[in-house]
C-alpha positions in Angstrom: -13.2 5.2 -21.5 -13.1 1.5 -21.7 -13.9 -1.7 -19.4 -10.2 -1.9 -18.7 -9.2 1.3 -17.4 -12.4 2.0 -15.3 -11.3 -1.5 -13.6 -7.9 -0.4 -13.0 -9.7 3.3 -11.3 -12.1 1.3 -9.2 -9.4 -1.4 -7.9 -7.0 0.9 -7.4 -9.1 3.5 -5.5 -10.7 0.6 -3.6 -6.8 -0.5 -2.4 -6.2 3.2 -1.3 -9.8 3.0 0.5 -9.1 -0.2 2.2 -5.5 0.2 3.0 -6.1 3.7 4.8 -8.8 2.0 7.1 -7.0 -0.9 7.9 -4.1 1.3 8.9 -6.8 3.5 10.6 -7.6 0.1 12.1 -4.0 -1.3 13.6 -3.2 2.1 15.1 -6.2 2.0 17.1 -5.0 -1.2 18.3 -2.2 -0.4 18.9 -3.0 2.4 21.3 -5.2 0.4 23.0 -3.0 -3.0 23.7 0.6 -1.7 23.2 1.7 -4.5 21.2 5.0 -3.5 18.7 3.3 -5.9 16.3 1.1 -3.6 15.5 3.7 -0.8 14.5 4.6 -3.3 12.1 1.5 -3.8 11.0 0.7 -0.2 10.4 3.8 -0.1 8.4 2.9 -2.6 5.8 -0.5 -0.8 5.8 1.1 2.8 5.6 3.5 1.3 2.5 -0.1 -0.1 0.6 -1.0 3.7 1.2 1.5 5.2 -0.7 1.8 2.4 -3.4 -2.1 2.7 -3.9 -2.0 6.8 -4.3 1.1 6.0 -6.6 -0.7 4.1 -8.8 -4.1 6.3 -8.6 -1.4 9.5 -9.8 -0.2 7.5 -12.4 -4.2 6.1 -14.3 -4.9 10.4 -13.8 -1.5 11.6 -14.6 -0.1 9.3 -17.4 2.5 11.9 -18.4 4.8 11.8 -15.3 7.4 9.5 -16.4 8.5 8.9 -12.9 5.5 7.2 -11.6 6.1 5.2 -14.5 9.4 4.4 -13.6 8.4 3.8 -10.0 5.6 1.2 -11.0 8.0 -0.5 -13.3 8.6 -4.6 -12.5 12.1 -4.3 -11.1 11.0 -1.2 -8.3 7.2 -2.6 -8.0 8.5 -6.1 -6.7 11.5 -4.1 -4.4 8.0 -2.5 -3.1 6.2 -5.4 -2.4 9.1 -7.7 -1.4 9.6 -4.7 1.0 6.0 -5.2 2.0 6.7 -9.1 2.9 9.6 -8.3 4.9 7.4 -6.3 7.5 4.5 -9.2 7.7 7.2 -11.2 7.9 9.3 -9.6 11.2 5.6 -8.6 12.4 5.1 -12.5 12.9 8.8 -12.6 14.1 8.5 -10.2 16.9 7.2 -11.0 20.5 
């Protein structure tokens, strides 16, 4: 296995880590203060979830051509431009 791919396992595991406690995180606060920012918040987090176990699947399971086509630039940056929008009407709403 080289330097690369145990890189690309560690940083991608450590995104799916991290982005299931922070949405662990904002939904805790949001039971507690009620604030719809949150919900929003928990979103973006929820949508780092599934992108991060996407791209785990994909280093383990290199022969599922639609993970591939998933991760690919044109559906990766409708993912992440997605991801924007929500910070974005997070900061928007009051």
């Amino acid at each position: 296995m080289e330097i690369g791919s145990i890189a690309s396992i560690i940083l991608s595991a450590g995104i799916t880590i991290f982005s299931l406690g922070l949405l662990f995180v904002s939904l805790l606060s949001y039971k507690r203060y009620k604030n719809p920012k949150l919900l929003f918040i928990s979103l973006v987090f929820v949508v780092f979830l599934i992108k991060g176990v996407l791209l785990s699947l994909r280093l383990f399971f290199s022969e599922l051509s639609v993970l591939d086509m998933f991760l690919s630039g044109l559906l990766s940056g409708a993912f992440d431009f997605f991801i924007l929008a929500l910070l974005f009407f997070a900061t928007l709403k009051r």
